[in-house]
N, C-alpha and C positions, 0 to 999 in steps of 0.2 A: 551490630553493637557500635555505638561512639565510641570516638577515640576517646581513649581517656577514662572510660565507665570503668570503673570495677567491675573483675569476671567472675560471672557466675561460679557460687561455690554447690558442689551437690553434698546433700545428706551425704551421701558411699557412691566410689565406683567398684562395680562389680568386675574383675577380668576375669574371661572364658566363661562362654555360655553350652556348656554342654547340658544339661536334664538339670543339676542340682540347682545351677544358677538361673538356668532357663526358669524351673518352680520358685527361686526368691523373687523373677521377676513378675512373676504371673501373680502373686500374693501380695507383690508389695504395692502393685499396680492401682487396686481401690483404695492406699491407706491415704487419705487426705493430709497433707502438709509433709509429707517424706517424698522427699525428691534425688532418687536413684540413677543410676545412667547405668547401662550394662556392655562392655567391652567387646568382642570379637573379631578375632583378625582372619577368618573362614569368612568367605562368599554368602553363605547360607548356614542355615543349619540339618547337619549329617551326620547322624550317631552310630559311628563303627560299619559305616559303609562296607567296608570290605570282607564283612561278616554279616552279610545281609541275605544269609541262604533260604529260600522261598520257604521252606516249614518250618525255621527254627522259631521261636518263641521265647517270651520272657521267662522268667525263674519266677517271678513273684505277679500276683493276680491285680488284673487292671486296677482297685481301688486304691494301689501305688501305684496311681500318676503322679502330676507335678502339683496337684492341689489339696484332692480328696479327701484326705487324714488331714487336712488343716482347716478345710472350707471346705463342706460338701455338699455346698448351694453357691461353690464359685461358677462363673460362666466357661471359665478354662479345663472344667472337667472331662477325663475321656469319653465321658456317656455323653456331654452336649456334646463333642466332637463329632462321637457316631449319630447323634441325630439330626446335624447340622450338614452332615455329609451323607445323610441317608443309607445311614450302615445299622443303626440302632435295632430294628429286626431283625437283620442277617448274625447281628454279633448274640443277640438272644436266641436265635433258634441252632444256633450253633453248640450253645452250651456249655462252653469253654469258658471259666474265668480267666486263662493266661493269653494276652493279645499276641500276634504274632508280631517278630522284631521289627519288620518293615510297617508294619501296622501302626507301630509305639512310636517310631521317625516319622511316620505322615504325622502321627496325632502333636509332635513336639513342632512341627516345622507350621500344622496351622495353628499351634497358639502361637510361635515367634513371628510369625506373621501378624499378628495383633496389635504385637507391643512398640509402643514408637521411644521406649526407654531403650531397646535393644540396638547395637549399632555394631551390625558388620562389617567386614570390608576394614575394622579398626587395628591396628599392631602398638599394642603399647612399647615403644623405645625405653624408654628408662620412668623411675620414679626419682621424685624427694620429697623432702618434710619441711617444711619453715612453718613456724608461729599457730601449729595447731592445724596445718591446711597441707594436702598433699598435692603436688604437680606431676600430673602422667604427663610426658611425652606423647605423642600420637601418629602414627598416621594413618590418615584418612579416607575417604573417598576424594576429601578437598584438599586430601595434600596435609602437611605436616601442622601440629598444635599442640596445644595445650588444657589440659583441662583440672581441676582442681575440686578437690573433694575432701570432706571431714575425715571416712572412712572408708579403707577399703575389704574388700570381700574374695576373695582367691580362690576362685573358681579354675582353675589353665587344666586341673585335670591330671591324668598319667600318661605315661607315653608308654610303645611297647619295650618291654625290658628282652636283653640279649645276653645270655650268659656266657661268661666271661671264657669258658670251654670253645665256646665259637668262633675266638677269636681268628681262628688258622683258615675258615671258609667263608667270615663274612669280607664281600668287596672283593674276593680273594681269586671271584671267577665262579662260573656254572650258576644253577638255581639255590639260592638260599634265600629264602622268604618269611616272614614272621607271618603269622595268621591274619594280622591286620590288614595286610594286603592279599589273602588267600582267594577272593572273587576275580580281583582284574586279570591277576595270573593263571589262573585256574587251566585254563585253554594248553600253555606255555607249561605245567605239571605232570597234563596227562600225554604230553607228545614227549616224555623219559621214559627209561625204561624200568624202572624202579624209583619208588617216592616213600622217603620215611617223617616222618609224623615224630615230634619230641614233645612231649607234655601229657600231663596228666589231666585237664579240668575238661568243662564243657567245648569252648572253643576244640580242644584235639579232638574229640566224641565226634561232634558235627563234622568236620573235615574229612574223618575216619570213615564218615560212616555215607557222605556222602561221594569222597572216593570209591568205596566198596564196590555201588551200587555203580558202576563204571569200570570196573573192573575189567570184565572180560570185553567189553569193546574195544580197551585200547590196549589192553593185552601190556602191563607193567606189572611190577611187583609193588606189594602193598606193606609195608613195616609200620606199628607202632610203640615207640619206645616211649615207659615211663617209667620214672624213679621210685614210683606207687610201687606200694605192694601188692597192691590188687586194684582195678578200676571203681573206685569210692563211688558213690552213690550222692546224691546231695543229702545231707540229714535234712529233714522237712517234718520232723513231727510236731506235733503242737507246742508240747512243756519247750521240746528245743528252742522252737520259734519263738517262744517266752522272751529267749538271751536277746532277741531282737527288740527290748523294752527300755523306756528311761530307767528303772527300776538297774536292767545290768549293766547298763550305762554308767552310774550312779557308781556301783560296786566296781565295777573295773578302772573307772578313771583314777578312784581313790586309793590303790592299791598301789605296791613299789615299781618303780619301772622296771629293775629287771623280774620282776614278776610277769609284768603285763607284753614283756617281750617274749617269754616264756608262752605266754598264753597262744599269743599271735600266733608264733610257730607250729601250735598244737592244734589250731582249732582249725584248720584251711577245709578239711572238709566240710564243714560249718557254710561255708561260704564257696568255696572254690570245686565242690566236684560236681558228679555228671549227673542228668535229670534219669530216674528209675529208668521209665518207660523209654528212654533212648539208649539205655546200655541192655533193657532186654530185645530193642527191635535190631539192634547191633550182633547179637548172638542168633537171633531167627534170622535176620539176614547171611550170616556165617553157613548155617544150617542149610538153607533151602540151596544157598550156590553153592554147599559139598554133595549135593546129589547127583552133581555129573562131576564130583573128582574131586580130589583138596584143593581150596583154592589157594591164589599161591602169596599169602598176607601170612606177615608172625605178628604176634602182640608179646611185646617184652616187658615183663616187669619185673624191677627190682633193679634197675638199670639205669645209672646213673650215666652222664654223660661229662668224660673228663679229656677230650681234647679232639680238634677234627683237623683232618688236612685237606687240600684242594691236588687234586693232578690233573694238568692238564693234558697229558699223553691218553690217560681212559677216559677223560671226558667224566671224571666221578670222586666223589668225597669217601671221605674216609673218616667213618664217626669212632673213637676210644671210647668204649663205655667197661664200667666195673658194676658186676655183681651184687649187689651194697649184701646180699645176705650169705653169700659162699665165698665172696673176694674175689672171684675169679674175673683176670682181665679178658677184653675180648674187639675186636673190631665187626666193622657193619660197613658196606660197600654198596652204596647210594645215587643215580646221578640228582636225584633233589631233595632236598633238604626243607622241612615245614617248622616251624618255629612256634608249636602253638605254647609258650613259656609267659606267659601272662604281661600286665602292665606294674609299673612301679612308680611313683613320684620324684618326679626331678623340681628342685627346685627351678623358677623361671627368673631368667639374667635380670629383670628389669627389675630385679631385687635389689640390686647389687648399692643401688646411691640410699636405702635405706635401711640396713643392716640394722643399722645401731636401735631400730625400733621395734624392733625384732624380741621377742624372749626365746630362751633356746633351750633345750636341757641339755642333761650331759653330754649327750653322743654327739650335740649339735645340733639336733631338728628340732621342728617347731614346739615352743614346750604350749600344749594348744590346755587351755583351761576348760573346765566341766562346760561355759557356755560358747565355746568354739570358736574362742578368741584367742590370737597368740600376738597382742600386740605388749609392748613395756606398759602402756595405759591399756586398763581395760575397755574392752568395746569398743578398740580402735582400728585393728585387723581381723579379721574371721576368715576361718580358711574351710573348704568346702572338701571333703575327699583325701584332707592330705594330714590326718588323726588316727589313721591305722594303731600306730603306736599310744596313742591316748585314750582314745575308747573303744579300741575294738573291733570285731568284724564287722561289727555294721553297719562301719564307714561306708562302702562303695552299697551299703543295699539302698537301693529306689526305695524302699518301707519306709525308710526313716526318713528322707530327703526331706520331707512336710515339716513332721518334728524339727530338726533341724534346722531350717528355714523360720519355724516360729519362736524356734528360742534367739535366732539372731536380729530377728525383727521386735521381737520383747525387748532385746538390748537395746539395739538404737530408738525405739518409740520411748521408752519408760514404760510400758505396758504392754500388756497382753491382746497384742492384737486379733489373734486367736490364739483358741484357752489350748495351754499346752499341757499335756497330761504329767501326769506324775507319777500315777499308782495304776497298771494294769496288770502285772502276772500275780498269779495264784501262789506263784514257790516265791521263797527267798535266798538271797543271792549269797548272802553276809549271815552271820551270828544272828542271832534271834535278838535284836534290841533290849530286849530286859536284862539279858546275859552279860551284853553292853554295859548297861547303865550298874549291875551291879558287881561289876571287876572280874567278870566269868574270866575274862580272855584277856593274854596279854597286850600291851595298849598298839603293838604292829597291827594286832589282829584288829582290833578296836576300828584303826583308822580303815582295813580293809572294808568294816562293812559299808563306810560311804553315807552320805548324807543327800537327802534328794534335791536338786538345784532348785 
C-alpha cells in the first residue's frame, strides 16, 4: 500500500472463528461485492480438542454443517467434504446420520483451509469507533496493525466455566481439571487413586464412561457427582425439536426478560443433557463389570457441590456437597477432581474502548435484537453464541448456525441472500393470532406471542 493511500475499509470484521463464524465465512465467501475479513488469534482451527474422544459424536445430524440449511448446492458442504476426501461411501454404508466429533473438526479445518478471508495467527488488542468506521488493533503474523471495518461480528465463543465452590482446589495444588482439557491429562487421571467427575451433561457421560471402561487396569475409584436428579436424557423428539424454529425464536425473544431467564433455567435438558444410547451403554457397562464383584464407582445425584479444600499432607481434595432433596450435608475424599460444568460467555477486553456502542439490558448484557444484532445502530454489531438470554437454547445449536448466518447476512446485504425461512413447525408457540387481533388476551400476553422477523 502507498504511503498516504486510504486503508482499506471492509464491509465486517468477524472475531473468533470457531463453527458459527467459520459458516458466516464459508457463506459469505460467494456473495459478490461484501467484503469480510475473519479474525483468529489460534494457529489453526481446533474445535474442543481436548474432548476429542475416538467414538463421541455430534448431537445433531451432518445436514447441520456450516452451510447446508442455508445453501445446499454450496461447495463447503459436509457431503462434498467426504467426496473430496474419499470418505462419501464409507459415511453411507455406515448409516449413521451423526458424524463423529473428530470427523466434524477434520470437515471444519478443510473448509478453513479454503478461505483466504480467514486469518489466523490474528489477537485483536483493542477496538474503537470514529466517523462510522471501526479500528481493531492486531497482531499478526507481520507483527502489529490495524484494520478497519463498518461492522463487526462477535464470534470469541465461551470459555470453560468454574464454579465458584471451587475456589478452595483450583491452582490450590493436586489434579483439578475442567473437561476441556480431559485428553492431554488423561494419562496424569488414571495414575490417582480415585477420580470424581462434577457435572451433569454429555461431556461428564463421555468422561464417565470412558473412565469406567479402564477401570479395573488401573485399579482407582470411580465417583460421579451431579446436581441432577437423575441422569436426563437429551429430549430429541420431533414436536420438541420444533422449539429449534424461527417460529420459537420469534416467540421467545418477544417475551419479558425475566420470563425468558426463567425459561433458560428450565429448559437445560433441552440442550445440555446425555445422548439415550450412552446413558444405556453406561448401565450395560456397569452390568457386565459387576459380574466378577461391585465395581468400585458411585453415581451421586441430587448433590450439589458447595465448597472444596486442597490438603497437602494426603495428597487429596475434599469436595462439600449438600443433598439438594433431604439437606443433608456430606463430604467426598478425591485425589482428582474432573470439571465436567459446562462453558459460559465472557465478555472479551477488546470491548472495553467501545462500550458506549454497545446496547445493553438490564442486568448489563448484550440487549441482542430478534436479527442478532446488539449494536446502538442497528446492523452494526452481531454477536454469534452470546444470545442465550435473548433467544434461547438454540443459541449454541449447530441447527441453527446457517439460519443465523443468513439473517446477518440479509442485514448487511439489504437482501436475502439466502431465502431465510419463517414458517416451519406444525404447533404454535403464542396465542392463536385471531385471539390476538380480537382482545382474547391481555396485551403482556399479546406482545408474548411475537411477530416473525
Amino acid at each position: 500500500m502507498n504511503a498516504g493511500a486510504p486503508p482499506r475499509i471492509h464491509d465486517f470484521a468477524a472475531i473468533g472463528v470457531g463453527p458459527f463464524n467459520l459458516g458466516l465465512a464459508a457463506l459469505s465467501e460467494p456473495v459478490d461485492g461484501l467484503d469480510g475479513v475473519f479474525l483468529e488469534r489460534r494457529e489453526s482451527f481446533d474445535w474442543h480438542p481436548g474432548m476429542m474422544l475416538e467414538p463421541a459424536h455430534l448431537q445433531v445430524p451432518f445436514m447441520a454443517d456450516l452451510v447446508t440449511l442455508a445453501d445446499p448446492t454450496s461447495s463447503y458442504s459436509f457431503l462434498n467434504f467426504l467426496k473430496q476426501t474419499g470418505r462419501l461411501y464409507r459415511f453411507y454404508i455406515r448409516e449413521n446420520f451423526y458424524p463423529l466429533r473428530a470427523e466434524y473438526n477434520q470437515y471444519c479445518q478443510w473448509v478453513a483451509g479454503q478461505l483466504d478471508s480467514v486469518r489466523f495467527g490474528t489477537d485483536v488488542r483493542g477496538i474503537s469507533h470514529d466517523d462510522g468506521v471501526y479500528r481493531l488493533a492486531v497482531d499478526g503474523p507481520d507483527g502489529p496493525g490495524v484494520l478497519h471495518a463498518r461492522r463487526l461480528v462477535l464470534g470469541t465463543g465461551t470459555s470453560p466455566y468454574v464454579p465458584a465452590a471451587c475456589g478452595g482446589i483450583v491452582d490450590a495444588g493436586g489434579l483439578v481439571l475442567h473437561n476441556a482439557e480431559y485428553l492431554p491429562r488423561k494419562s496424569d487421571l488414571q495414575r490417582r487413586r480415585s477420580i470424581t467427575i462434577v457435572g451433569s451433561g454429555q461431556s461428564a457421560a463421555e468422561i464417565y464412561y470412558e473412565l469406567l471402561q479402564e477401570i479395573d487396569v488401573h485399579g482407582y475409584r470411580l465417583d460421579w457427582v451431579t446436581r441432577s436428579g437423575r441422569f436426563f436424557p437429551l429430549e430429541y423428539t420431533k414436536l420438541t425439536l420444533e422449539m429449534t424454529s424461527p417460529e420459537y425464536v420469534d416467540y421467545f425473544h418477544a417475551l419479558p426478560q425475566e420470563k425468558r431467564d426463567g425459561l433458560v433455567r428450565s429448559q437445560k435438558n433441552l440442550y445440555k443433557g446425555i445422548n439415550a444410547e450412552l446413558i444405556d451403554a453406561i448401565y450395560d457397562l456397569l452390568y457386565t463389570k459387576s459380574l466378577a464383584g461391585m465395581v468400585d464407582t458411585r453415581l451421586l445425584t441430587h448433590s450439589a457441590l458447595t465448597g472444596a479444600a486442597w490438603d497437602p499432607v494426603s495428597a487429596s481434595h475434599t469436595l462439600q456437597l449438600r443433598h439438594e432433596e433431604t439437606g443433608a450435608e456430606y463430604a467426598l475424599e478425591t485425589e482428582a477432581v474432573v470439571l465436567a460444568t459446562g462453558y459460559s460467555y465472557r465478555e472479551p477486553e477488546f470491548l472495553a474502548g467501545v462500550q458506549h456502542r454497545i446496547a445493553r439490558d438490564n442486568s448489563g448484557r448484550f440487549a441482542v435484537d430478534r436479527n442478532y444484532s446488539t449494536g446502538v445502530e442497528p446492523g452494526e454489531i452481531f454477536v454469534q453464541n452470546a444470545e442465550l438470554h435473548t433467544h434461547g437454547f438454540v443459541t449454541p445449536d449447530l441447527g441453527m448456525a446457517a439460519y443465523r448466518n443468513s439473517c446477518i447476512l440479509r442485514d448487511m446485504t439489504g437482501r436475502e441472500v439466502y431465502p431465510v425461512e419463517r414458517s416451519i413447525a406444525f404447533q404454535q408457540f403464542g396465542p392463536p393470532p385471531e385471539a390476538v387481533r380480537q382482545g382474547a388476551v391481555p396485551g403482556a400476553v399479546r406482545a408474548a406471542a411475537g411477530a416473525p422477523a
